[in-house]
gemmi code that builds the backbone of each chain (N, CA, C; Angstrom):
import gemmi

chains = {
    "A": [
        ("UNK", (82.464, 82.172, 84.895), (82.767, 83.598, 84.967), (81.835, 84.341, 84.025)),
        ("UNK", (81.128, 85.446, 84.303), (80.717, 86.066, 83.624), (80.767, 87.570, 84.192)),
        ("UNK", (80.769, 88.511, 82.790), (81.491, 89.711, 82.378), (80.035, 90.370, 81.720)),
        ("UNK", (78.858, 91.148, 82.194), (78.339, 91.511, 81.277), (77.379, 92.980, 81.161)),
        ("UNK", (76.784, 93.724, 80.661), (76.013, 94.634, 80.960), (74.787, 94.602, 80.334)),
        ("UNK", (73.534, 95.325, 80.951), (72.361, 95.514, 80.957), (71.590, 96.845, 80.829)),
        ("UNK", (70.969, 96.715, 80.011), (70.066, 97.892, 80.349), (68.785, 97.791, 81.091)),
        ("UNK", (68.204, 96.297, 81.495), (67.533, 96.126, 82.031), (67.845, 96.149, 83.621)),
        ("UNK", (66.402, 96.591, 84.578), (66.685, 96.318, 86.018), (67.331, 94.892, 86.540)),
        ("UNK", (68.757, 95.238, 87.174), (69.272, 94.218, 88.085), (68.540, 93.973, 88.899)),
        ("UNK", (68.920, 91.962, 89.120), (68.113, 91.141, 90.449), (69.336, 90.739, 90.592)),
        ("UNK", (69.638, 91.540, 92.277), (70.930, 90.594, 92.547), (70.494, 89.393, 93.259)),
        ("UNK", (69.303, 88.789, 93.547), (69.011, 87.182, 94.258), (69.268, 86.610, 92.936)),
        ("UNK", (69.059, 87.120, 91.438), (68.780, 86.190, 90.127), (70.828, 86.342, 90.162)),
        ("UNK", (71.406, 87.432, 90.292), (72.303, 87.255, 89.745), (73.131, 86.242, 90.541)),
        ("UNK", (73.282, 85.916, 92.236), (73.719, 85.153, 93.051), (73.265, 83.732, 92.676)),
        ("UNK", (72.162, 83.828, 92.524), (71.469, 82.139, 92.241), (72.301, 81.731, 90.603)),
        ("UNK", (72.309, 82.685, 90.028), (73.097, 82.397, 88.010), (75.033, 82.221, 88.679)),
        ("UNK", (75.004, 82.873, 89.673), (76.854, 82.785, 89.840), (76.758, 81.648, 90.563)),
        ("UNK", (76.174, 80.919, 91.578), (76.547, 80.268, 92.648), (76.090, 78.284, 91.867)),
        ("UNK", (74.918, 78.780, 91.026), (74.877, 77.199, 90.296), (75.582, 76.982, 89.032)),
        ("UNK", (76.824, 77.596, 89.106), (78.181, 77.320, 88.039), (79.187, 76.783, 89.213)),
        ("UNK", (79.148, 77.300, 90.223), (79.841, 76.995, 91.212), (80.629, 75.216, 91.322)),
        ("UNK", (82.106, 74.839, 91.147), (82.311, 73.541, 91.326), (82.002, 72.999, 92.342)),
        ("UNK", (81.034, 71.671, 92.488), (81.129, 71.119, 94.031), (81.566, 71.325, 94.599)),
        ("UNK", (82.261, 71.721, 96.102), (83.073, 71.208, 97.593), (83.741, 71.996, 97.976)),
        ("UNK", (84.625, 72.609, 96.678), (85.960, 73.385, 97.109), (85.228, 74.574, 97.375)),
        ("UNK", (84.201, 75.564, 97.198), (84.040, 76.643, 97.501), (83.482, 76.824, 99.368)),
        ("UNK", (84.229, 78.109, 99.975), (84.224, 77.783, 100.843), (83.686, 79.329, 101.525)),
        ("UNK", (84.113, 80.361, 100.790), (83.628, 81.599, 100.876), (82.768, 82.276, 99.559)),
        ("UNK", (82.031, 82.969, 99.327), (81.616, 83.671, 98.617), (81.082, 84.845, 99.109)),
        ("UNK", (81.847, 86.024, 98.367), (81.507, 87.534, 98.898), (81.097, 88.142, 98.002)),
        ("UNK", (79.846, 88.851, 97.713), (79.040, 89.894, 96.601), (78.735, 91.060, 97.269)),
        ("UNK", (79.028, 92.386, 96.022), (78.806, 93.533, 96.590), (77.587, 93.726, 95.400)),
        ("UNK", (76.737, 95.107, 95.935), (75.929, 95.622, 94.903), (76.023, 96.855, 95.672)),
        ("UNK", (76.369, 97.814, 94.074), (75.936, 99.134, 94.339), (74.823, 99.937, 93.950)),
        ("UNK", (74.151, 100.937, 94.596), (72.683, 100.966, 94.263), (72.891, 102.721, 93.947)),
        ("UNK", (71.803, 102.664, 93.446), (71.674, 104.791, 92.964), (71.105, 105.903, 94.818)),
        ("UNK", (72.025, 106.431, 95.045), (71.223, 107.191, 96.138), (70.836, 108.048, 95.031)),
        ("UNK", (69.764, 108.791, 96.607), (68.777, 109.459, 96.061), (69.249, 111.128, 96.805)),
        ("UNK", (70.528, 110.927, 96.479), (70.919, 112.666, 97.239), (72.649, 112.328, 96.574)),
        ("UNK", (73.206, 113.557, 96.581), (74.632, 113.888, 96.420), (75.553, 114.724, 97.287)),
        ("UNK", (76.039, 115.865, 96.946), (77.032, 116.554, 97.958), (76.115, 117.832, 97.360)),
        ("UNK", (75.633, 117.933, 96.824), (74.843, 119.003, 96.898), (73.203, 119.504, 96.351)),
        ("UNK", (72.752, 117.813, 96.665), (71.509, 117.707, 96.974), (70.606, 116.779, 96.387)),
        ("UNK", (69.432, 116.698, 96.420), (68.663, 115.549, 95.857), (69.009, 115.519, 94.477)),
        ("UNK", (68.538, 113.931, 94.183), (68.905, 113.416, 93.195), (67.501, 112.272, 92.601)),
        ("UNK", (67.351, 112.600, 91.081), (66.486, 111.897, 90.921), (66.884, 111.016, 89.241)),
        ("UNK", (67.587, 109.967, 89.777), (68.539, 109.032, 89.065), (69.205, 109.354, 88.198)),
        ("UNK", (70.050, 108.356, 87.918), (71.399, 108.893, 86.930), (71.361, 108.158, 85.404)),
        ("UNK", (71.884, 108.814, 84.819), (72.162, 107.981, 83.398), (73.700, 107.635, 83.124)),
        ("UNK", (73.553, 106.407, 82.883), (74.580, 105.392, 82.775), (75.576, 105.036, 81.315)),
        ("UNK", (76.403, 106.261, 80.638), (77.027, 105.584, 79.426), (78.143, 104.544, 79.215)),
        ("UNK", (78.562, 103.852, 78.208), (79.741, 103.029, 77.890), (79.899, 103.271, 76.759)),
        ("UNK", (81.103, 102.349, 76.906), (81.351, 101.755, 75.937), (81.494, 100.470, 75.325)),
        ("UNK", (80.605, 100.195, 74.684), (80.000, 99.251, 74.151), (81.561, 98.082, 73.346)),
        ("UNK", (81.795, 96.622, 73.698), (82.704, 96.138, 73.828), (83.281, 96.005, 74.493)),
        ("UNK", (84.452, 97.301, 74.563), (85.085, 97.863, 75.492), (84.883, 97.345, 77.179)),
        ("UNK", (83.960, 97.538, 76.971), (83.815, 97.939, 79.018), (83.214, 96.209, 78.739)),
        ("UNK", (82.388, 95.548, 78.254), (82.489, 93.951, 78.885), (83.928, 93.097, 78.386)),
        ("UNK", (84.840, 94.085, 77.574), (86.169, 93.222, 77.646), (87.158, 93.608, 78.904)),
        ("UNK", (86.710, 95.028, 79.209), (88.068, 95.300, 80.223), (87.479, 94.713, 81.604)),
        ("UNK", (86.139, 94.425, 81.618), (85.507, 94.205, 82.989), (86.085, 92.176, 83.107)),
        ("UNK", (86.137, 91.945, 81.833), (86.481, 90.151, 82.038), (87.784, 90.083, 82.581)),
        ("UNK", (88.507, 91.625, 81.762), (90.198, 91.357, 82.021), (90.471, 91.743, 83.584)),
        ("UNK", (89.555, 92.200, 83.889), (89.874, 92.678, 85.452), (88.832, 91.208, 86.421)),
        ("UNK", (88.099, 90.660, 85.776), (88.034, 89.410, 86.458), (89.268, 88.533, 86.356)),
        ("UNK", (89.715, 88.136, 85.211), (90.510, 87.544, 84.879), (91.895, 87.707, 86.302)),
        ("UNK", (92.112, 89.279, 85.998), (93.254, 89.638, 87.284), (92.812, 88.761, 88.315)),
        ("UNK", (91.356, 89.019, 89.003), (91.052, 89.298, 90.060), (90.613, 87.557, 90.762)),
        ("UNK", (90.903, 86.817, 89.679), (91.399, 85.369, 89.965), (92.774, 84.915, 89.760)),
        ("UNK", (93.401, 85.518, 89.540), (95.012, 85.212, 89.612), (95.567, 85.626, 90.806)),
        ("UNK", (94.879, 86.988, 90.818), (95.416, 87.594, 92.217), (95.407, 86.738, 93.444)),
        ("UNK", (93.871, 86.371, 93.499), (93.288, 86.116, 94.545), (93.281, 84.472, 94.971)),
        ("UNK", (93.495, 83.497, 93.603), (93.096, 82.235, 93.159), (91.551, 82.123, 93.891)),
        ("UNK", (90.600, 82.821, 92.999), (89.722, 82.871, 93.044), (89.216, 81.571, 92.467)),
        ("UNK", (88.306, 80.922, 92.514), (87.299, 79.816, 91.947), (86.081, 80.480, 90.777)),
        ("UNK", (86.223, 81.328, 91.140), (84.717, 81.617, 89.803), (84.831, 83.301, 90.674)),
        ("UNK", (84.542, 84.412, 89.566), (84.049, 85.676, 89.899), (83.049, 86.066, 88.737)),
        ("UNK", (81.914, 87.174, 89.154), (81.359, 87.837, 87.912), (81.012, 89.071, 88.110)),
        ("UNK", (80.402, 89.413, 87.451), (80.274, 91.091, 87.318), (78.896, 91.501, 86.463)),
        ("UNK", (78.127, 92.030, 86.674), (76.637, 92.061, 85.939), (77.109, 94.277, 86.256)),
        ("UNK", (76.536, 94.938, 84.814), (76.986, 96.322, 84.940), (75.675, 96.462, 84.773)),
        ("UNK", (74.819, 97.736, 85.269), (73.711, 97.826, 84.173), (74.357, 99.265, 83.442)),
        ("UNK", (73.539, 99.924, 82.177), (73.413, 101.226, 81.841), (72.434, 101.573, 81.301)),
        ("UNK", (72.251, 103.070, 80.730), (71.498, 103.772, 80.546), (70.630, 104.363, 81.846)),
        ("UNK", (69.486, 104.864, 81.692), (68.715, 105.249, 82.765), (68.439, 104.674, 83.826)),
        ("UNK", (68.900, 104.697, 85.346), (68.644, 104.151, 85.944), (68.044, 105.213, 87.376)),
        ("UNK", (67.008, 104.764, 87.975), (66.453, 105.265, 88.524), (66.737, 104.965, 90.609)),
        ("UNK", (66.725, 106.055, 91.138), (66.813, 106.374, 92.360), (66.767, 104.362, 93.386)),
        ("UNK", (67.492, 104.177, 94.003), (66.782, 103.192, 94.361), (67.182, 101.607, 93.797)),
        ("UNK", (67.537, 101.791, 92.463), (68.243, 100.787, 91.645), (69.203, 100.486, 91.958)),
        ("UNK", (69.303, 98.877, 91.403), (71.215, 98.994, 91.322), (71.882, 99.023, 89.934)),
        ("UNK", (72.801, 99.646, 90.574), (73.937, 99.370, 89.505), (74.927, 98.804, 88.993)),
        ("UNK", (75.267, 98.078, 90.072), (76.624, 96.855, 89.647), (76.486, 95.888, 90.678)),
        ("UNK", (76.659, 94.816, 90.370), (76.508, 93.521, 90.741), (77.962, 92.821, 90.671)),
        ("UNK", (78.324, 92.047, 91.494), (80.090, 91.682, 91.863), (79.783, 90.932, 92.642)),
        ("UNK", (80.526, 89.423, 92.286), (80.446, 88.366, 93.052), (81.751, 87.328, 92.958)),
        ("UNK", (82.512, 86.729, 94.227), (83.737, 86.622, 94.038), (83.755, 85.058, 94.959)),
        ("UNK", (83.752, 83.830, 94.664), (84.003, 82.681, 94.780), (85.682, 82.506, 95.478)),
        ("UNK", (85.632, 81.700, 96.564), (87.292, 81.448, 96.883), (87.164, 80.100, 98.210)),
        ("UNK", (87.943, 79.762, 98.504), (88.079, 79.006, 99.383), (87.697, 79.019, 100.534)),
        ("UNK", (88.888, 80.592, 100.461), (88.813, 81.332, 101.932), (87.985, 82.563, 102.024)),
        ("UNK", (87.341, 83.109, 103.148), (87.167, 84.715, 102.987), (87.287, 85.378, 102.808)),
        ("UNK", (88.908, 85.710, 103.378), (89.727, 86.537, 103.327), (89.712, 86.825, 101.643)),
        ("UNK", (89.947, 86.027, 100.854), (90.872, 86.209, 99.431), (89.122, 86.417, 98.558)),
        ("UNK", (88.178, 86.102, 98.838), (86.570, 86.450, 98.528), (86.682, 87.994, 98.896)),
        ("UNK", (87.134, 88.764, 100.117), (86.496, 90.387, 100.381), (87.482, 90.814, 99.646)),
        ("UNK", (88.296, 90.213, 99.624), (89.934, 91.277, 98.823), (89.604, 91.563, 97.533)),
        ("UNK", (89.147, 89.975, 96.876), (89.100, 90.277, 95.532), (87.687, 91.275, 94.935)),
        ("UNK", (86.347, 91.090, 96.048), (85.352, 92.096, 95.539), (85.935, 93.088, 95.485)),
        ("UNK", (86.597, 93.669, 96.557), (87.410, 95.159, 96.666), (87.804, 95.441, 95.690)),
        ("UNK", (88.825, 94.494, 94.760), (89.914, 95.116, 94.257), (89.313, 95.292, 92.919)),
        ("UNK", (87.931, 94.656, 92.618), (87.265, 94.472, 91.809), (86.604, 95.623, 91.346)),
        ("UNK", (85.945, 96.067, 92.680), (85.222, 97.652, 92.426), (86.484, 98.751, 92.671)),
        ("UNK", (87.574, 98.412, 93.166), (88.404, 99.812, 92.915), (88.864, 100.280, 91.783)),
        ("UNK", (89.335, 99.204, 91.573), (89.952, 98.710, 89.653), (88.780, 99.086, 89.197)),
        ("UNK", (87.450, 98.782, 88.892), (86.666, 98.837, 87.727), (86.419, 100.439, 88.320)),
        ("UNK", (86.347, 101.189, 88.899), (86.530, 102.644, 89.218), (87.347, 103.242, 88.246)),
        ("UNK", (88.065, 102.791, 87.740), (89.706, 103.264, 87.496), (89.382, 102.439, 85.878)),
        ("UNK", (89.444, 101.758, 85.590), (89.629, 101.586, 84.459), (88.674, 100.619, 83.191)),
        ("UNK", (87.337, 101.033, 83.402), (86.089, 100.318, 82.901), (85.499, 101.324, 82.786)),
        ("UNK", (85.542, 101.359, 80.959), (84.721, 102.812, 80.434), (83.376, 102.863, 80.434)),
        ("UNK", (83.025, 103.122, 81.749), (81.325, 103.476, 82.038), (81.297, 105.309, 82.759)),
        ("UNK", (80.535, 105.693, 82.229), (80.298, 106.871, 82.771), (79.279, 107.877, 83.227)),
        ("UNK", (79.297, 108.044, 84.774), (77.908, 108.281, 85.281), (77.080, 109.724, 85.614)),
        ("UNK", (76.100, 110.198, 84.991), (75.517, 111.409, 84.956), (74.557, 111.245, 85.812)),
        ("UNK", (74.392, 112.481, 86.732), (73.344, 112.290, 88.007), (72.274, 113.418, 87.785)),
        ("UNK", (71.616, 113.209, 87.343), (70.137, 114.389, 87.734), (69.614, 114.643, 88.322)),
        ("UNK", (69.455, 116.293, 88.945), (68.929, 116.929, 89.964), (67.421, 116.673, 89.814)),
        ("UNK", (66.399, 117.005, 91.186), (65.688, 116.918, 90.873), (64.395, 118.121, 90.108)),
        ("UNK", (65.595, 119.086, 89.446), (64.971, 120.148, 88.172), (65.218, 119.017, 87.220)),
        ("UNK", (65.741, 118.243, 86.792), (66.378, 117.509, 85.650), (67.438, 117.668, 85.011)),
        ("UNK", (67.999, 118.846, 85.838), (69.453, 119.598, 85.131), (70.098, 117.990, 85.329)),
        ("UNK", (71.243, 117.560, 84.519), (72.344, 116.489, 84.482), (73.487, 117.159, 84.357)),
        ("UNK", (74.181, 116.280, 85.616), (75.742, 116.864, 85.433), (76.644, 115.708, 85.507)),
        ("UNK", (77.729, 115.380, 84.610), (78.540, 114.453, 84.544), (79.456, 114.093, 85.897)),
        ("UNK", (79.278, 113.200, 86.406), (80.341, 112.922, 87.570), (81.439, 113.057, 87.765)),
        ("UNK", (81.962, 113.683, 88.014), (83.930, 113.794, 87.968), (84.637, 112.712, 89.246)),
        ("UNK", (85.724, 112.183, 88.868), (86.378, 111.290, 89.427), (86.717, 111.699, 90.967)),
        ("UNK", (86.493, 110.739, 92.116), (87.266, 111.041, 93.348), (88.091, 110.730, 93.352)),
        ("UNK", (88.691, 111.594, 94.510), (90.505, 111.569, 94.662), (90.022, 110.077, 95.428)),
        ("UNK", (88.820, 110.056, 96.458), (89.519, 108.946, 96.997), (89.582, 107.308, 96.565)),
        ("UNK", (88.363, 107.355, 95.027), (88.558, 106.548, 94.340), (89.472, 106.223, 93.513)),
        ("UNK", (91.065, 107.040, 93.153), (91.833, 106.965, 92.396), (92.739, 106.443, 93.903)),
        ("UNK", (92.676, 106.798, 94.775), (93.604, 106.497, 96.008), (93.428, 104.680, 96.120)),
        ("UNK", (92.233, 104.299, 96.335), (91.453, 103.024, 96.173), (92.809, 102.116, 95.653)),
        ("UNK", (92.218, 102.938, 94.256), (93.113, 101.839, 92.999), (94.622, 101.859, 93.381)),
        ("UNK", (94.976, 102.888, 93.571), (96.656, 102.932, 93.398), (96.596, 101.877, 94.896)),
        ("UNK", (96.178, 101.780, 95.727), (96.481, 100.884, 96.957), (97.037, 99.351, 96.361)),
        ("UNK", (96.025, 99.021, 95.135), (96.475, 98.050, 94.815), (97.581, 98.097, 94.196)),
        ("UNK", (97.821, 99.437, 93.631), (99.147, 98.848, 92.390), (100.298, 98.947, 93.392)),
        ("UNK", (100.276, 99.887, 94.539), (100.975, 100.035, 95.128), (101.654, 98.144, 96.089)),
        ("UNK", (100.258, 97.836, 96.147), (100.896, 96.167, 97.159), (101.581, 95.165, 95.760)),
        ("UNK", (100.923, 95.737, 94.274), (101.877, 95.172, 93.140), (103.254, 95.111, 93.022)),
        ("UNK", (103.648, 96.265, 93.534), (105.204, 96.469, 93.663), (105.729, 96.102, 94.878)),
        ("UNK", (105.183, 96.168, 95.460), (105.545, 95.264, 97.169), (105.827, 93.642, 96.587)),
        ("UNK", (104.759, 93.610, 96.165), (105.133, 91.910, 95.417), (106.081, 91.487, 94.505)),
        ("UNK", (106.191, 92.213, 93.553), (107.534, 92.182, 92.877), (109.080, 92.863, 93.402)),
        ("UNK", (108.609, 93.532, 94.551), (109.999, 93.758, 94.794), (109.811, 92.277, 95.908)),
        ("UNK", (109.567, 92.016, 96.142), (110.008, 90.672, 97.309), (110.148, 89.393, 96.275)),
        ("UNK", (109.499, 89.647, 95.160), (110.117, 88.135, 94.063), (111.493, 88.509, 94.022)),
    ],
    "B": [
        ("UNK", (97.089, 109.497, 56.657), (96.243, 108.605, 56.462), (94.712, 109.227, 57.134)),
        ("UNK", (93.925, 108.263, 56.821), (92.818, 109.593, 57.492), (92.023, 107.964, 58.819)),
        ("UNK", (92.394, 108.421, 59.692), (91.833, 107.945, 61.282), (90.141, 108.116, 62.018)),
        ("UNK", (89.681, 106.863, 62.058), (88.844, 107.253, 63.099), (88.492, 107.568, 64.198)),
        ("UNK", (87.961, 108.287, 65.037), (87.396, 108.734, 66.396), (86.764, 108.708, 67.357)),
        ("UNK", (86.313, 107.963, 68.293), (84.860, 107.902, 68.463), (85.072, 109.022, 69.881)),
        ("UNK", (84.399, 109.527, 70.599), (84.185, 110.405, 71.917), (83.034, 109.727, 72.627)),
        ("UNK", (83.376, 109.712, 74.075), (82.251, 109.360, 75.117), (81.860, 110.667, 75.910)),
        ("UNK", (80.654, 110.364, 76.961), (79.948, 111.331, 77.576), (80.715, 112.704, 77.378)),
        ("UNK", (80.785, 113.242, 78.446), (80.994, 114.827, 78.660), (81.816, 115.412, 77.462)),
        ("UNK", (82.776, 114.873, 76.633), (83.491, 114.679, 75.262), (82.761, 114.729, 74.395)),
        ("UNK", (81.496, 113.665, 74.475), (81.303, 113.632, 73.109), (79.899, 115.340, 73.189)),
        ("UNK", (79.569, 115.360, 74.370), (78.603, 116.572, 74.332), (79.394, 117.932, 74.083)),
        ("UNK", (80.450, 117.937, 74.602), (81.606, 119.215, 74.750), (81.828, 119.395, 72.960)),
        ("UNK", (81.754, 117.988, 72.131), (82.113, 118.463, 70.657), (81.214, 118.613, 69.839)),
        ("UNK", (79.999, 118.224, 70.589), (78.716, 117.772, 69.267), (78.776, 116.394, 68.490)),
        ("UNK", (79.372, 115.627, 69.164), (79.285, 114.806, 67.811), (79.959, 113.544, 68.472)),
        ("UNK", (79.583, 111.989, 68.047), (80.158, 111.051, 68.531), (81.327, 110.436, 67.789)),
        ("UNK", (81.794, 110.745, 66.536), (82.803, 110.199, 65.886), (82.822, 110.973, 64.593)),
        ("UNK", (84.820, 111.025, 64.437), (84.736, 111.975, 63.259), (85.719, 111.139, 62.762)),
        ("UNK", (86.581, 111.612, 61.583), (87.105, 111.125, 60.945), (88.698, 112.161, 60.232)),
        ("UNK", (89.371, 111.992, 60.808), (90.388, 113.519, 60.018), (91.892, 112.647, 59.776)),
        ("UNK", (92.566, 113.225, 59.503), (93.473, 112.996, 58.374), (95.039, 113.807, 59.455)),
        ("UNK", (95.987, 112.350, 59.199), (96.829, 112.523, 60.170), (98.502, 112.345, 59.376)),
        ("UNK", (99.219, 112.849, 59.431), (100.636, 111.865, 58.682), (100.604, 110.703, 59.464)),
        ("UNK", (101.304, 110.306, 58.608), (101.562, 108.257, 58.552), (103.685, 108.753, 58.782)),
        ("UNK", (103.837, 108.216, 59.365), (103.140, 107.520, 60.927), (102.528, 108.525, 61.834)),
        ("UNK", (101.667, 107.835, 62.785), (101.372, 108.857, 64.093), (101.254, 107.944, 65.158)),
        ("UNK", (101.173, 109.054, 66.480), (100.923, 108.615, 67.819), (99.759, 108.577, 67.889)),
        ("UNK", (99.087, 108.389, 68.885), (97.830, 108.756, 69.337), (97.795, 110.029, 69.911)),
        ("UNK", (99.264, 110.761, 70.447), (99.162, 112.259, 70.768), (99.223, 112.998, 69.347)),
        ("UNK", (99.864, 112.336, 68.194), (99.291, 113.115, 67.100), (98.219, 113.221, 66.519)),
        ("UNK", (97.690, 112.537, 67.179), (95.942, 112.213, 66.567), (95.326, 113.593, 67.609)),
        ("UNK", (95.212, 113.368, 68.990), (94.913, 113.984, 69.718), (94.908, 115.566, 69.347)),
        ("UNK", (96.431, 116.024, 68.969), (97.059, 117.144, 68.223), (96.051, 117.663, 67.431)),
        ("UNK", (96.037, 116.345, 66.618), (94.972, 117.009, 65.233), (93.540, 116.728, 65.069)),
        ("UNK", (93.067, 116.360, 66.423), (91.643, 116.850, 66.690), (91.477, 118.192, 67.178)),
        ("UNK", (92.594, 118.275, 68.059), (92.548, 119.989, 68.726), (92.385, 120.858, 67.578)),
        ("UNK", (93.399, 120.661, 66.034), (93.015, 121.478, 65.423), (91.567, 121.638, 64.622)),
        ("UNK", (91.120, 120.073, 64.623), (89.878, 120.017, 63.959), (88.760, 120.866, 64.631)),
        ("UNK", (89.025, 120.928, 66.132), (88.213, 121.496, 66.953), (88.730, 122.684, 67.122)),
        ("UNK", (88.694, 124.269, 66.509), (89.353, 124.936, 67.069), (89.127, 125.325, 68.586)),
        ("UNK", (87.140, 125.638, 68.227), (86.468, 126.361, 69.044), (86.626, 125.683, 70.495)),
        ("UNK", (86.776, 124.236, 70.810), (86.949, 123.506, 71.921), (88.129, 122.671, 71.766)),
        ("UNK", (89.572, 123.668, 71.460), (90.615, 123.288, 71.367), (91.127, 122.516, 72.805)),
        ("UNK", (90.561, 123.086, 74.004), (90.945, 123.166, 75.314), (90.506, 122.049, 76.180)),
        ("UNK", (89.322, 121.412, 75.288), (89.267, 120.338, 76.204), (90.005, 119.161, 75.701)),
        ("UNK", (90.791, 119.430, 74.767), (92.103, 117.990, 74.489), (93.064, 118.472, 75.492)),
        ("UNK", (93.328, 119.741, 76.415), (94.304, 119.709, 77.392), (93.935, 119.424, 78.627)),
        ("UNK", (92.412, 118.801, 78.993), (92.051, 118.254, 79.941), (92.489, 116.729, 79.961)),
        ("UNK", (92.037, 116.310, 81.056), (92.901, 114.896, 81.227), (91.853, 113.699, 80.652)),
        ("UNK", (92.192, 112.967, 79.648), (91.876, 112.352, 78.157), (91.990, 110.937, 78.335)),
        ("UNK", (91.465, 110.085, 78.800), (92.214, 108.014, 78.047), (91.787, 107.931, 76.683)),
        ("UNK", (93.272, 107.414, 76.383), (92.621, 107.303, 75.147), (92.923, 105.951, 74.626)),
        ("UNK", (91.927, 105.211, 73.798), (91.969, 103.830, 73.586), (92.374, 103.282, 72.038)),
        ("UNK", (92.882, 102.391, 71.738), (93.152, 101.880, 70.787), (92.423, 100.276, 70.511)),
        ("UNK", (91.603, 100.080, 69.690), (91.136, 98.869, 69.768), (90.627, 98.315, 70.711)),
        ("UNK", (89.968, 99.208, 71.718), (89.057, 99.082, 72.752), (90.103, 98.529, 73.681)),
        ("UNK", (91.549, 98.857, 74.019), (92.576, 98.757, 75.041), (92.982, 100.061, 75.208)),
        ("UNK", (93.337, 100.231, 76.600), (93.879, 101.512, 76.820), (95.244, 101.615, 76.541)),
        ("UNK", (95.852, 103.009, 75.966), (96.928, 103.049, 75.715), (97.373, 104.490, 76.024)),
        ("UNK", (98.324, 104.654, 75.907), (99.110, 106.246, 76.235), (99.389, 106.865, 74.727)),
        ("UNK", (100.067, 107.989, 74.757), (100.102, 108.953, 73.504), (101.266, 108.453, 72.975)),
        ("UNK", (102.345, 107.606, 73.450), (103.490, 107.157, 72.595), (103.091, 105.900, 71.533)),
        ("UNK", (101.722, 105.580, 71.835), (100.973, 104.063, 70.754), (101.179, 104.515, 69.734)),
        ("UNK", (101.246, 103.763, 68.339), (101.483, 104.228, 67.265), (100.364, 103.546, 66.576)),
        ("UNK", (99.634, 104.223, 65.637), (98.537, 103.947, 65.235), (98.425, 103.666, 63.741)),
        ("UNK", (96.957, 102.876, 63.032), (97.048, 102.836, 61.843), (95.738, 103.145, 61.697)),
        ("UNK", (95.910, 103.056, 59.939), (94.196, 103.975, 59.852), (92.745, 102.749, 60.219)),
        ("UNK", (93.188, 101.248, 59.969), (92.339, 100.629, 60.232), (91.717, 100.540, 62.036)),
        ("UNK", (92.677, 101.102, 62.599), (92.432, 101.002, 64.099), (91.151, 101.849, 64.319)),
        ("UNK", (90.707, 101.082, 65.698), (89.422, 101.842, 66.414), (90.102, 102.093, 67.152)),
        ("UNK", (89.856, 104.059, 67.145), (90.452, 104.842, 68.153), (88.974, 105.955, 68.745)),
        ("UNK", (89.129, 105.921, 70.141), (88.451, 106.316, 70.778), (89.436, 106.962, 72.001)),
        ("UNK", (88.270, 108.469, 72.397), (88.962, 109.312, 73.425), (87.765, 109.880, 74.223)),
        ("UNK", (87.891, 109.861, 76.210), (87.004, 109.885, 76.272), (87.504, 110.241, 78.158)),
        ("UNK", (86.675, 110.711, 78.911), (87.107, 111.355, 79.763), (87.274, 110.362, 81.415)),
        ("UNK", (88.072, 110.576, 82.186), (88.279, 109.459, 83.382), (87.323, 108.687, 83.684)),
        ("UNK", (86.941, 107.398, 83.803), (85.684, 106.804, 84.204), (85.202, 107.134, 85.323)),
        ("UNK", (83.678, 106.775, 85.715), (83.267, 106.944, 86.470), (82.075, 105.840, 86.758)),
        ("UNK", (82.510, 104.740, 86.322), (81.601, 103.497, 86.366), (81.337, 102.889, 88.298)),
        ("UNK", (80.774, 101.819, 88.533), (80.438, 101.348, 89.311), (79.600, 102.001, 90.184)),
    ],
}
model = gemmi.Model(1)
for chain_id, residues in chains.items():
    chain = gemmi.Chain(chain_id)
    for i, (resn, *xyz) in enumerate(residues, 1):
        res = gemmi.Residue()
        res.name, res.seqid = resn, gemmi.SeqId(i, " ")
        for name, pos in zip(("N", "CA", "C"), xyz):
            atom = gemmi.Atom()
            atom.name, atom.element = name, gemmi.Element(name[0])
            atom.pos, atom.b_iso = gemmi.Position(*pos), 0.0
            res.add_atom(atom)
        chain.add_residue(res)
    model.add_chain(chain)
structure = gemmi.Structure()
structure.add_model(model)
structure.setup_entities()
């Protein structure tokens, strides 16, 4: 498992090849990775990359604790998470997520629940620059807070049926 | 007791400054902390009534946490990672 961030440019072939040769012999049977990358436009117009803050600790402890979930949940075999920050440019990526399991099914669930959750509660925060250079801080979507609650919402489905 | 602070993005630009240091009664919440940054801040009293996480020891917690002066406390605005 690994939990970590960068300020250097992500390789997600380096980061798949670093997750997949930790991998235990036999039992793995699915593996699902997402990467998200910088567009180069917004809702109200071009964009010429964003700058990426954290918090330093913080965000590679809450990002392990939400791996951590996201193999209990799922009985995942191995998950990781590569963040980058600071300046990142048009075209780049930005997060790297990779989720080990048996089955498929419990591999797409857990990337999901991985990037909805780390939406919601992994102190990174993203500023997008026009292409004057004006920067404006990103404000949260409704439909990324909707995301997350989906899960907490099937949480209580689960505990009310224990 | 006197508490530390730290602020992230749009927070920490909205105050000038990435971490302060002010002086709270013993005991406090973290909404009394909060309280008494608003007053530290008069001039940008208003953005402590915007919507705030605020962390304790690099865990998130709500305003009923009860805090001490050795704690790392940090406040800082909804994420927007991934």
């Amino acid at each position: 498992m690994f939990a970590s961030v960068t300020t250097s440019p992500l390789n997600a072939p380096t980061c798949y090849e670093t997750f997949t040769a930790q991998l235990p012999a036999g039992e793995t049977g699915a593996i699902v990775t997402f990467t998200g990358r910088v567009r180069d436009f917004n809702d109200t117009g071009a964009l010429d990359g964003i700058e990426l803050e954290h918090y330093p600790g913080m965000t590679e402890n809450a990002m392990a604790k939400l791996l951590d979930e996201a193999r209990e949940r799922f009985s995942l075999i191995d998950a990781g998470v590569v963040h980058r920050v600071g300046h990142i440019a048009n075209n780049e990526d930005i997060v790297w997520v990779g989720c080990a399991a048996m089955r498929r099914q419990a591999a797409f669930d857990a990337a999901a629940f991985i990037m909805d959750t780390l939406k919601q509660a992994v102190p990174l925060w993203k500023k997008e620059f026009a292409t004057n250079g004006e920067g404006a801080w990103v404000k949260p979507k409704a439909s990324d807070t909707q995301a997350a609650m989906q899960w907490l919402k099937s949480d209580d489905k689960e505990a009310q049926s224990e | 007791m006197q508490v530390s602070v730290q602020f992230f993005a749009q927070l920490r630009e909205q105050l000038g400054c990435q971490r302060v240091r002010i002086e709270v009664t013993d005991p406090a919440s973290m909404k009394d902390v909060k309280d008494a940054l608003a007053r530290h801040f008069p001039d940008q009293a208003d953005v402590f009534d915007s919507p705030l996480l605020m962390a304790c020891n690099q865990q998130l917690v709500d305003g009923s946490h009860q805090v001490n002066a050795s704690d790392e406390l940090a406040l800082f605005p909804p994420v927007t990672g991934g």
